[in-house]
Residue, then its C-alpha position, 0 to 999 in steps of 0.5 A: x161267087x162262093x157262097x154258104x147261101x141257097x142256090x136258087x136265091x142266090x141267083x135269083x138275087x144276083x140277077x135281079x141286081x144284074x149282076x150275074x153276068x159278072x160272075x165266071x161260076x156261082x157256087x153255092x151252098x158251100x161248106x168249103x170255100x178255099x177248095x173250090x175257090x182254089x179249083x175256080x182259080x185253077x181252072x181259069x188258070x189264072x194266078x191266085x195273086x191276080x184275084x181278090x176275095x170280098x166278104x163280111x165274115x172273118x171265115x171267108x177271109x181264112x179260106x181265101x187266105x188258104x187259097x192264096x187269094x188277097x182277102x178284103x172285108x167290109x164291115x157293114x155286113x155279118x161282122x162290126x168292125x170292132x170284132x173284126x178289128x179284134x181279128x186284124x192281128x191274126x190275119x194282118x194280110x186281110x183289108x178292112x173297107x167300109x165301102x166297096x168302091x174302096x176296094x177299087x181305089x186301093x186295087x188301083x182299078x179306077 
């Protein structure tokens, strides 16, 4: 996870979800995600169309574009989705779900 938040609560809220151990590396506090979302994907080796981006906002979908990645967003965070929608044709690579789960029916991870 690459997130702009605090350190300290974002782990503290990912585990109080259970959802820590999920995640290879919690980066946050970051300013540039494409970066260190590439140097992550690198150093996992793995290749950067083996990896989705999940996000609300239309700057994350950049920097996962620059970094290779396929960028889904939903909707029902930072932005609506009229303005993302207004957004579409400049990033047509970019994936606009209004759930989650979506994203594992169109990944076909059922």
């Amino acid at each position: 996870m690459v997130t702009a938040f605090n350190p300290e609560s974002t782990r503290e809220i990912l585990l109080a979800a259970g959802l820590l151990n999920y995640f290879y590396e919690v980066q946050a506090n970051i300013t540039d995600k494409a970066s260190v979302i590439s140097g992550m994907i690198f150093d996992c080796e793995i290749k950067p169309e083996n990896v989705i981006g999940i996000t609300d906002t239309i700057g994350d979908v950049q920097a996962f574009i620059k970094a290779g990645i396929k960028p889904y967003i939903c909707h029902r965070g930072f932005h609506t989705l009229e303005k993302i929608q207004k957004e579409q044709e400049k990033y047509p690579e970019m994936i606009i779900v209004s759930e989650f789960v979506d994203i594992l029916k169109l990944q076909n991870w059922d």
